[in-house]
GULOSE-85609 format. One record per residue: x, y, z of N, C-alpha, C, O in turn; residue in one letter. Coordinates in pm, whole numbers, plus 50000, padded with zeros to 5 digits. Example, Ala and Ser with C-alpha at 12.3 -4.5 7.8 and 13.67 -1.06 7.14 Angstrom:
<pts>
+-------+--------+-------+--------+---------+-------+-------+--------+-------+-------+--------+-------+------+
| neast | nnorth |   nup | caeast | canorth |  caup | ceast | cnorth |   cup | oeast | onorth |   oup | rest |
+-------+--------+-------+--------+---------+-------+-------+--------+-------+-------+--------+-------+------+
| 51319 |  49431 | 50780 |  51230 |   49550 | 50780 | 51320 |  49670 | 50780 | 51424 |  49668 | 50846 |    A |
| 51285 |  49775 | 50708 |  51367 |   49894 | 50714 | 51290 |  50003 | 50787 | 51341 |  50114 | 50804 |    S |
+-------+--------+-------+--------+---------+-------+-------+--------+-------+-------+--------+-------+------+
</pts>
This chain:
<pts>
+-------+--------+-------+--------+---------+-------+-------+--------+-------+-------+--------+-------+------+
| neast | nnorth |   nup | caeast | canorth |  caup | ceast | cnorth |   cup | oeast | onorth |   oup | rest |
+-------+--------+-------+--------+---------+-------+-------+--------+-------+-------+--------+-------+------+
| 66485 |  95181 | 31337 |  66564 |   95081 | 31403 | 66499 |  95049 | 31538 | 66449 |  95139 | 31606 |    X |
| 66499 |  94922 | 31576 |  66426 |   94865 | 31675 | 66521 |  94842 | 31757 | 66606 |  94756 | 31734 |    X |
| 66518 |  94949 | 31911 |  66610 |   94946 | 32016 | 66564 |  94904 | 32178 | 66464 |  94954 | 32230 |    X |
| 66643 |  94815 | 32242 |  66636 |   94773 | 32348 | 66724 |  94783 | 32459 | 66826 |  94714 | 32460 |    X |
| 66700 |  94851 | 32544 |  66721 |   94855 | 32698 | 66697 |  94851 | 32805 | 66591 |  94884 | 32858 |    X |
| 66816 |  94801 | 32867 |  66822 |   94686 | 33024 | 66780 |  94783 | 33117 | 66863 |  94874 | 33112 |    X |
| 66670 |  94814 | 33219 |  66652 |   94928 | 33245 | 66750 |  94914 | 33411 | 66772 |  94793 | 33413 |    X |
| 66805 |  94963 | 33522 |  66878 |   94962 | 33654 | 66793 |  95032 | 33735 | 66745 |  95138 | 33695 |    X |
| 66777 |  95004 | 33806 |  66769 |   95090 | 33962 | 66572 |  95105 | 33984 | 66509 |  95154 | 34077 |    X |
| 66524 |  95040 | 33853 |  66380 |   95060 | 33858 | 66265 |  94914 | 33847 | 66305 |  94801 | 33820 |    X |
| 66163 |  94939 | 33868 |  66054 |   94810 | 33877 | 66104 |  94714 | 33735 | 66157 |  94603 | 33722 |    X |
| 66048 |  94841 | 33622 |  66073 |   94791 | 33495 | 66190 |  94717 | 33437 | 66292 |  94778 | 33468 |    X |
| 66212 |  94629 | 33378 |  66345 |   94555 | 33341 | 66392 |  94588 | 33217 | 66510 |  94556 | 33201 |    X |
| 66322 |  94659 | 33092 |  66338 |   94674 | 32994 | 66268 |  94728 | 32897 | 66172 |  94662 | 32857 |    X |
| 66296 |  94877 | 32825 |  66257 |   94937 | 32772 | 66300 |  94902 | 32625 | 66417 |  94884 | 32591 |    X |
| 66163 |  94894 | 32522 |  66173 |   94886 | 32334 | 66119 |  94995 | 32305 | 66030 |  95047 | 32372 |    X |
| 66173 |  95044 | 32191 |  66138 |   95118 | 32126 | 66220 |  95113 | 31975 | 66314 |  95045 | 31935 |    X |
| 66130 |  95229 | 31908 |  66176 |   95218 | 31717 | 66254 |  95353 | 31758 | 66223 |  95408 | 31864 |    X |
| 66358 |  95410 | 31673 |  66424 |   95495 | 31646 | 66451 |  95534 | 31504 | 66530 |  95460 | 31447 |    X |
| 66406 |  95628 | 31438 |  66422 |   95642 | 31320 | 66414 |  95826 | 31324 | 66318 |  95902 | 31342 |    X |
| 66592 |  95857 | 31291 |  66592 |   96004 | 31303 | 66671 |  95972 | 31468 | 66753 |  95895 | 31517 |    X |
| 66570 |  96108 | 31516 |  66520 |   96159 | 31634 | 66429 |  96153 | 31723 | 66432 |  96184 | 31842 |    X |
| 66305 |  96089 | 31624 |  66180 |   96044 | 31644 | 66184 |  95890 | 31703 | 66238 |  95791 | 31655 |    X |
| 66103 |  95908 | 31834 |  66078 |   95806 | 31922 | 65904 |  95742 | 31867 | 65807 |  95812 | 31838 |    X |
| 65914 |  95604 | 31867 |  65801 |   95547 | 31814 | 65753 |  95401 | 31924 | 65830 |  95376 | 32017 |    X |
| 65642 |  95324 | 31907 |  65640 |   95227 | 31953 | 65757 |  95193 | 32123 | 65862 |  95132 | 32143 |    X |
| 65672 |  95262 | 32197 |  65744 |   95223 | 32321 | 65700 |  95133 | 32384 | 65590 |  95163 | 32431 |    X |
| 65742 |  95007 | 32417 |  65749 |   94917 | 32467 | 65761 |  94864 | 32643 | 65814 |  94753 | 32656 |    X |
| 65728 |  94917 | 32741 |  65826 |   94897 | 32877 | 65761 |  94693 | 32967 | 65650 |  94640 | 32972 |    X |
| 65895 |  94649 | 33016 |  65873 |   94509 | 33045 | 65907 |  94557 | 33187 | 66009 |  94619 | 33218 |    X |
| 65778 |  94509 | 33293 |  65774 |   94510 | 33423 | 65729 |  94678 | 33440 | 65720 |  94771 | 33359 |    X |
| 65704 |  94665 | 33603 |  65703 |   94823 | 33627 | 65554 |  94847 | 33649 | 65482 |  94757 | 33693 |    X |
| 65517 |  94946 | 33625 |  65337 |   94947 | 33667 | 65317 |  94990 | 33539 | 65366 |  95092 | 33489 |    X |
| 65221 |  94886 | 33471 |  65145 |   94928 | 33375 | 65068 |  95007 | 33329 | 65083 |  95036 | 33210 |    X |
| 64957 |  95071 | 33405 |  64908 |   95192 | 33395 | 64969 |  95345 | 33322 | 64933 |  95415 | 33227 |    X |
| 65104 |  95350 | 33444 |  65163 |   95459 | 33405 | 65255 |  95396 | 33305 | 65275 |  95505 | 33251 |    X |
| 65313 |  95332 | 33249 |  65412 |   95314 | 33151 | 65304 |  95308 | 33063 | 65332 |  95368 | 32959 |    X |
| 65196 |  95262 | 33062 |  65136 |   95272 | 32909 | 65125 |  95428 | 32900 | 65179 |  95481 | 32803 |    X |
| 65057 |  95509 | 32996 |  65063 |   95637 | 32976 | 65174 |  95695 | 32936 | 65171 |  95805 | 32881 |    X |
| 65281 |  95630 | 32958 |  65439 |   95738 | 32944 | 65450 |  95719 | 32770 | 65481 |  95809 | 32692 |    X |
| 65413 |  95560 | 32730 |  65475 |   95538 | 32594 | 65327 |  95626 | 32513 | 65358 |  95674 | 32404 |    X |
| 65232 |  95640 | 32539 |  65197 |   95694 | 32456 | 65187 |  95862 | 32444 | 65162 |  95921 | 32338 |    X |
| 65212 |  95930 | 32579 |  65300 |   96076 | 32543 | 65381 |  96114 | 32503 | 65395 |  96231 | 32469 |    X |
| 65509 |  95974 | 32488 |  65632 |   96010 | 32426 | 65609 |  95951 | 32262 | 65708 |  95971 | 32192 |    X |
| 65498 |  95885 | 32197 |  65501 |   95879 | 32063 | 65482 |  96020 | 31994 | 65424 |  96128 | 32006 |    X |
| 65572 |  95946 | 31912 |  65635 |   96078 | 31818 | 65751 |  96180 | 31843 | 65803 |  96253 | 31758 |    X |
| 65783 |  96173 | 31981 |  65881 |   96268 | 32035 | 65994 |  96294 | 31986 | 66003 |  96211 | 31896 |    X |
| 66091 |  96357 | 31984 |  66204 |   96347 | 31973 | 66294 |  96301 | 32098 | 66230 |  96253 | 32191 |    X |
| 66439 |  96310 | 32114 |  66473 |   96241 | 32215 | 66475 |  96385 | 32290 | 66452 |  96388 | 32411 |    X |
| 66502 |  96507 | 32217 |  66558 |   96618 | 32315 | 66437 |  96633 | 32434 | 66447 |  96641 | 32557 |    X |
| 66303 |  96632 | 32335 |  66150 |   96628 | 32432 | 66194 |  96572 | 32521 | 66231 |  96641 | 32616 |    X |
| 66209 |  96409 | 32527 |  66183 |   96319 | 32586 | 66275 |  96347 | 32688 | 66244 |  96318 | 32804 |    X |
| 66400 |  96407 | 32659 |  66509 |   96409 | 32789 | 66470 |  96513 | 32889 | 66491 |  96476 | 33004 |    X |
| 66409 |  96656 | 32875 |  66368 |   96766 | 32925 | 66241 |  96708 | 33000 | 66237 |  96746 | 33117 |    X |
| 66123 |  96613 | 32957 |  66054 |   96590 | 33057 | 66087 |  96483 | 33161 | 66050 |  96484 | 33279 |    X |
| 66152 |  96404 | 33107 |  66177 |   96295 | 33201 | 66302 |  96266 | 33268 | 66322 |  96180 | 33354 |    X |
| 66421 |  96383 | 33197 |  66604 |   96305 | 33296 | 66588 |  96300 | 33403 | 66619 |  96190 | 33449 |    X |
| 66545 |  96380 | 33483 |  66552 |   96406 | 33616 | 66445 |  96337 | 33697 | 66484 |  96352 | 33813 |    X |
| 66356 |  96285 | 33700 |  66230 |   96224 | 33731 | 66310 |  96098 | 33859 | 66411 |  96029 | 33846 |    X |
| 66238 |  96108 | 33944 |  66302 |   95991 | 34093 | 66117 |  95941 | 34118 | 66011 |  96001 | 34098 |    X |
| 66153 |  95807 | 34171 |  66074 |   95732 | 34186 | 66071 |  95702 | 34341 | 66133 |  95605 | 34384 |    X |
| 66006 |  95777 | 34417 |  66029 |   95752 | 34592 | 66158 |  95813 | 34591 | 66199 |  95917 | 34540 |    X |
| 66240 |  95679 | 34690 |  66375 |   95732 | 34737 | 66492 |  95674 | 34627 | 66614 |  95668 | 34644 |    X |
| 66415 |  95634 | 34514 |  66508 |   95578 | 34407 | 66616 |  95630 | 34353 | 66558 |  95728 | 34306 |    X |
| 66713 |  95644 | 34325 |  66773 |   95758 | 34251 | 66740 |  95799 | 34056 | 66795 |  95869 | 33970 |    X |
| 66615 |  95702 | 34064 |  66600 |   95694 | 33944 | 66422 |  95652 | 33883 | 66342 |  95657 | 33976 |    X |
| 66381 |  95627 | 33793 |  66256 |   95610 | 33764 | 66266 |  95536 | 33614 | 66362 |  95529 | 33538 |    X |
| 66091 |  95470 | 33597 |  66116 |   95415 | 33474 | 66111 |  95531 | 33390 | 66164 |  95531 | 33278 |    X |
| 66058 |  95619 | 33432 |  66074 |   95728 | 33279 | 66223 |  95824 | 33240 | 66251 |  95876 | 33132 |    X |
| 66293 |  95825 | 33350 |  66390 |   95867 | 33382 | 66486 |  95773 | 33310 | 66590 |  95812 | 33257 |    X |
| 66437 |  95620 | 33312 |  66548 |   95543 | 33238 | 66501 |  95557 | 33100 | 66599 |  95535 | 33028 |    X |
| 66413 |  95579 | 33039 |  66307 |   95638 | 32937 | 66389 |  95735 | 32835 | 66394 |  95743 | 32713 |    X |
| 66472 |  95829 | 32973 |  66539 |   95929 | 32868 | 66681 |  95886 | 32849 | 66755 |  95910 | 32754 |    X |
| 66705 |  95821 | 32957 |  66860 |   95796 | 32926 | 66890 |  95679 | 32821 | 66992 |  95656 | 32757 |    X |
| 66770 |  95616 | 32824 |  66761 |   95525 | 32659 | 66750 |  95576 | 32537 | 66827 |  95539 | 32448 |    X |
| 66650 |  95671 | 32516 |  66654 |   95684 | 32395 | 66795 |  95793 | 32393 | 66832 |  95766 | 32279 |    X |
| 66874 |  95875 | 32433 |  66981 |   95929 | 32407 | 67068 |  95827 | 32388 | 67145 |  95850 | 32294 |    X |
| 67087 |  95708 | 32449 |  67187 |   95604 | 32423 | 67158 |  95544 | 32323 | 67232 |  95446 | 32313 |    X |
| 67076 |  95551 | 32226 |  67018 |   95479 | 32090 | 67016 |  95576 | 32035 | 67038 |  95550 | 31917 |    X |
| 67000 |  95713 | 32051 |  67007 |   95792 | 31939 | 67174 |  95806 | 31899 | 67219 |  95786 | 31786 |    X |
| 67260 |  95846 | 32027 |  67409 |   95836 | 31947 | 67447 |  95755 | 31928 | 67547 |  95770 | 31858 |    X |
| 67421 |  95625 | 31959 |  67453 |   95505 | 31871 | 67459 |  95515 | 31703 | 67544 |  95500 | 31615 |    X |
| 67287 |  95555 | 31714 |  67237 |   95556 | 31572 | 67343 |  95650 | 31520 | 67427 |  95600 | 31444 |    X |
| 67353 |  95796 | 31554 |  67434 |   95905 | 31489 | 67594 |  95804 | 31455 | 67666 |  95815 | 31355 |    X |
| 67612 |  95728 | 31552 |  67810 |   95672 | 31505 | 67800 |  95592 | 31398 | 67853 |  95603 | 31288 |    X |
| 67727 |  95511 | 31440 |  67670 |   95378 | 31298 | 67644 |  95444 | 31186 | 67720 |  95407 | 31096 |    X |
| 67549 |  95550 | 31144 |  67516 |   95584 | 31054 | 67672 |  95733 | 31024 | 67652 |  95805 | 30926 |    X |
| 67770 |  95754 | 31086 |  67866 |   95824 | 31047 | 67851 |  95993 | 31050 | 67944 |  96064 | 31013 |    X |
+-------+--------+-------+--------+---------+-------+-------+--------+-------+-------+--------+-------+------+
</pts>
């Protein structure tokens, strides 16, 4: 399933990604610094979300209260229990 989110408090405006399972695929990030978001989406291919939350929930960007990878994890947990209600 092909999931999208509005990202807050960071450069980036919007994080894609596939969800199928647990498994994080094809990450996508719109705005933000390219360099490191290409680096982020391709350490987190294949991940699961639990990975993905343990390296990145907590992650601050300067004095941000938040980061693009940080919104990174709080996306794919918000698409994974989605997925878990939808699918029952």
């Amino acid at each position: 399933m092909r999931y999208s989110y509005r990202t807050s408090g960071t450069c980036s405006r919007q994080i894609d990604f596939d969800i199928n399972d647990n498994i994080i695929t094809n990450v996508t990030f719109y705005g933000g610094c390219p360099g490191n978001l290409a680096a982020i989406a391709k350490v987190v291919e294949g991940k699961t979300v639990e990975e993905i939350e343990t390296w990145f929930k907590d992650i601050k960007c300067g004095t941000k209260p938040t980061s693009c990878s940080s919104q990174l994890a709080i996306a794919v947990r918000k698409a994974y229990n989605e997925l878990k209600e939808k699918l029952g």
